[in-house]
Structure formats: structure tokens, C-alpha cells
C-alpha positions in Angstrom: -21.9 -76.9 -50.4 -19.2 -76.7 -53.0 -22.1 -75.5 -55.4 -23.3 -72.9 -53.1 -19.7 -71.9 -52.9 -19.4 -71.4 -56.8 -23.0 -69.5 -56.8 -21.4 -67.2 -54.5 -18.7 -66.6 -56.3 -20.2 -66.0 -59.4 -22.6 -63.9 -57.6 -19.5 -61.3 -56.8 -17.9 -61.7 -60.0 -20.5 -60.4 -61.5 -21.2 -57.5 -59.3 -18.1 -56.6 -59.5 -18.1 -56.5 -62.9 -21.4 -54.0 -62.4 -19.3 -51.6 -60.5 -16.4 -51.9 -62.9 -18.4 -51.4 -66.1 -20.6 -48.3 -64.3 -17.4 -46.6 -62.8 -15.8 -46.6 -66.5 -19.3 -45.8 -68.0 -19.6 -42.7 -65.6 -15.5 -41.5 -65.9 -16.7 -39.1 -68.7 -20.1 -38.5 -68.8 -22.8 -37.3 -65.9 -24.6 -40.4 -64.5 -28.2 -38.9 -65.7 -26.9 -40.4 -69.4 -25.8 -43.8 -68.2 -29.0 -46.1 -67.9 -29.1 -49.7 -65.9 -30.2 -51.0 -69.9 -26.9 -49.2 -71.2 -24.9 -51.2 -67.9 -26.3 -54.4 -68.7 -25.3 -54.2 -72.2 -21.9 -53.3 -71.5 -21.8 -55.9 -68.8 -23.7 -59.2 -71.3 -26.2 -59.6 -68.8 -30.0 -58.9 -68.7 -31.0 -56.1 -67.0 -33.3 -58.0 -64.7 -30.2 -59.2 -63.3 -28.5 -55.6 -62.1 -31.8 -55.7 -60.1 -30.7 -58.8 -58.0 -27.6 -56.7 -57.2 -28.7 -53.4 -56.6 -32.1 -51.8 -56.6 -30.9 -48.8 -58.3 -28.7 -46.9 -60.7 -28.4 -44.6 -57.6 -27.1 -47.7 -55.4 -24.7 -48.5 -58.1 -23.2 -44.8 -57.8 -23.2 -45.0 -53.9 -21.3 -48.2 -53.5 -18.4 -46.7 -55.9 -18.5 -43.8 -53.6 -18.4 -46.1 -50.3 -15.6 -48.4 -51.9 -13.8 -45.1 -52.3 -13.8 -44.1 -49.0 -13.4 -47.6 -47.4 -9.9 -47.6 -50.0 -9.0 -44.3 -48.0 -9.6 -45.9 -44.6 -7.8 -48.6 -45.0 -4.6 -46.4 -45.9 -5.3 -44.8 -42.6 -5.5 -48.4 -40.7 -2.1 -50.2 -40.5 -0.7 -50.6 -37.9 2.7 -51.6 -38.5 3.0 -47.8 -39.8 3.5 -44.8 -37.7 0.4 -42.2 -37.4 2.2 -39.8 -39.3 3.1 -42.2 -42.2 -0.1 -43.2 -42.2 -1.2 -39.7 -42.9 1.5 -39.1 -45.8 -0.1 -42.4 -47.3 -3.5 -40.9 -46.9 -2.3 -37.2 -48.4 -0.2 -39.0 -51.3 -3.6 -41.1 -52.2 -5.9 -38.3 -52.2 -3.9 -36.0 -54.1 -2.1 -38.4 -56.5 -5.8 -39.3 -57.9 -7.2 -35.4 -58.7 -9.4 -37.6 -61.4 -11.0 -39.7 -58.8 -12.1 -36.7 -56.5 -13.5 -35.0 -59.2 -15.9 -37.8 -60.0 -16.6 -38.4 -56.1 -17.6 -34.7 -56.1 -20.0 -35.3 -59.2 -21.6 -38.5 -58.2 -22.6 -36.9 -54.6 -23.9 -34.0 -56.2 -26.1 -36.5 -58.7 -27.4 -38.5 -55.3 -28.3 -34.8 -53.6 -30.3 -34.0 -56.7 -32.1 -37.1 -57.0 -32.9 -37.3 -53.1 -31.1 -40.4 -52.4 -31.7 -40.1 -48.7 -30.5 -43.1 -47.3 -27.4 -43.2 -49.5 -26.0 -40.3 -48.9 -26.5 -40.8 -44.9 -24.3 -43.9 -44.7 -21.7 -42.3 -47.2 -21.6 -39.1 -44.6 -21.0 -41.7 -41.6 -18.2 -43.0 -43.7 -16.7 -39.1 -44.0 -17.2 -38.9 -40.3 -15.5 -41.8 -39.8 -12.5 -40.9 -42.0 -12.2 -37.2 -39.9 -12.1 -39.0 -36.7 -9.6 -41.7 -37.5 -7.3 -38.6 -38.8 -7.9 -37.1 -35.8 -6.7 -39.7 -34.0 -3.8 -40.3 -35.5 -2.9 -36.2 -35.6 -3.0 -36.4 -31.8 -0.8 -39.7 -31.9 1.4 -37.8 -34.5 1.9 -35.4 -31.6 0.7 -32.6 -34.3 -1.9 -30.9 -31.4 -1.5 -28.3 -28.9 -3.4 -25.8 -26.7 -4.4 -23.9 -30.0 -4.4 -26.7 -32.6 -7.6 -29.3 -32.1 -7.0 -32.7 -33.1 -10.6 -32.1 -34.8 -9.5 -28.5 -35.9 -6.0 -30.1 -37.3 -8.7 -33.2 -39.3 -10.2 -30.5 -40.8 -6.8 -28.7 -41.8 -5.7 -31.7 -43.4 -9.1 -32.5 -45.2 -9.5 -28.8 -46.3 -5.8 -28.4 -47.4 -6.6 -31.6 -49.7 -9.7 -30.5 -51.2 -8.3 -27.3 -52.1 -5.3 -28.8 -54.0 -7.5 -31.1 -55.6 -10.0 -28.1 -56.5 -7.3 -25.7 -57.7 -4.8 -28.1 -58.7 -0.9 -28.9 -58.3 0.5 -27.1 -61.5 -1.7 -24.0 -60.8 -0.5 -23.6 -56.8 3.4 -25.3 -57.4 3.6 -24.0 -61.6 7.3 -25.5 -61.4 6.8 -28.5 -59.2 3.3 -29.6 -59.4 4.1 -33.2 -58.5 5.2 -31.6 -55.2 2.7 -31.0 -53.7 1.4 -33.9 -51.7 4.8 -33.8 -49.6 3.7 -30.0 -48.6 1.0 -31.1 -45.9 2.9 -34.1 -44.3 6.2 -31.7 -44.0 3.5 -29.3 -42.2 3.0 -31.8 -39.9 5.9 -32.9 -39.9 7.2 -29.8 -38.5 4.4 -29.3 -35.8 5.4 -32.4 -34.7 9.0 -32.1 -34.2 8.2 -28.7 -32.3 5.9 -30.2 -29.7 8.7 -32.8 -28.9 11.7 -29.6 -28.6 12.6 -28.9 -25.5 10.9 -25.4 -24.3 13.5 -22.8 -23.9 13.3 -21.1 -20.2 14.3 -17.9 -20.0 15.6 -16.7 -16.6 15.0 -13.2 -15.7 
């Protein structure tokens, strides 16, 4: 048992030592010029052995991706924080890493172009995932109404990110760039606290 147990271990040692070598490999150039020879080099293994971890380059890339998006769910998951904590987490993650979005962006490009089907289907049930865990905890967050969607305000959130990331901080906030990943949850923030005001009745 005990060697089973050390097999095991060295078994995800080593695999993540694939993903840690490939992710730096791929941080500055396009995944078409990083080969599974040029990872097992860099790694000290034989490249017969990436094989017993993943059938392809192309998985390689995916699981980055997935371990990516599983980071951003768990963010979402505590439960000893409020929804709307749990969203400013989730806004200061994705927005404090511009580098890491970038290469997401890339690396699902590169698995379009080469077809990989079934990668790119689980990676999407993750996204979905992601939209409706956000759109939970919006509605939680008391950030809905008759006009705002807790699927509509998901998407607000997820677009407002990805066009931060896209354009960048310093070019929307030139004197605090920094700034902007407080912008969305004050949004929220603010849709929030209106929902709970009291209406104001006006007598006629």
C-alpha cells in the first residue's frame, strides 16, 4: 500500500511539474512553437512519459485553462463570505491578473484552430458554470430587479471584466489604473443598497 501511495504521489508530482513547465513555456510564445519533445526536456523526462499523463499537447493547454477557471470558482464558493464579497474577490482576481486573461484568450483560440472538440466542450461547461454561480450570488447580493436579470447582471459583470482586461486599467482610469477593480463591486454595491431603501410614496 504505502508503495502504491508513493507511485501516486510521484505520479502528481510529475504532472504537475508538466503543467508548470508548459504554462511557463507558453507565457511568451504561441503554443504552435512549444513541442511535447521541447516539454520533456525542460521537464528531464522522456517524452514517452508526457504520453502517460496526457494524450496531447492540446490536453496539456486545456487542463491550464480548466485549472484556471476551477481557481475562479472556488473564489466564488466560500461560504463564510457574503455573495457580494465573494464577487469583489472574483472581480479583484480577474482583473488584478490582465497577464493571465490574455493567455486564456490565446490558448482557446489555439484549441478552436486545431478542432479540439471535446476540450473545448468541457472548458465551455466550466464558463457556464462560472455565469450561473455569479448569477446566484447577484440575486443573493440583492443586485436584481424587475429590469436587471440575475442572468442579464452575470453577463454585466463578465462583460465589464473582459472589457477592462481587453482595454486595460491605465488606458480607461489614466490616473488610477490600479482602481479599477473596486469600480464593478461599488456598482453593485450601490444597486444593492437601493433595492433595500425604503420606496418613497408620494401622496397625491
Amino acid at each position: 500500500m504505502e508503495r502504491t501511495d508513493r507511485k501516486k504521489r510521484e505520479f502528481q508530482r510529475r504532472e504537475q511539474e508538466i503543467l508548470k513547465v508548459t504554462e511557463s513555456l507558453l507565457s511568451g510564445v504561441d503554443a504552435d512553437s512549444v513541442t511535447v519533445e521541447r516539454i520533456a526536456t525542460e521537464v528531464g523526462i522522456g517524452k514517452g512519459t508526457i504520453y502517460k499523463h496526457f494524450k496531447t499537447k492540446h490536453e496539456i493547454v486545456a487542463r491550464l485553462i480548466e485549472i484556471t477557471l476551477e481557481d475562479r470558482m472556488a473564489v466564488l464558493s466560500p461560504k463564510d463570505r457574503t455573495p457580494l464579497d465573494r464577487i469583489t474577490d472574483y472581480v479583484a482576481l480577474r482583473i488584478g491578473h490582465p497577464h493571465q486573461f490574455a493567455l486564456v484568450e490565446r490558448w482557446m483560440s489555439g484549441l478552436r484552430q486545431h478542432r479540439q472538440t471535446e476540450s473545448l466542450e468541457l472548458i465551455q461547461r466550466l464558463l457556464d458554470a462560472e455565469r450561473l454561480k455569479l448569477a446566484e450570488l447577484l440575486d443573493q447580493a440583492g443586485c436584481v430587479g424587475q429590469s436587471r436579470s440575475a442572468h442579464g447582471m452575470a453577463g454585466f459583470v463578465l462583460a465589464s471584466v473582459h472589457g477592462i482586461l481587453a482595454l486595460g486599467g491605465e488606458r480607461l482610469n489614466p490616473d488610477r489604473p490600479d482602481a479599477m477593480n473596486t469600480i464593478i463591486p461599488q456598482v453593485l454595491a450601490d444597486l444593492a443598497q437601493g433595492a433595500r431603501a425604503p420606496r418613497k410614496v408620494t401622496v397625491l
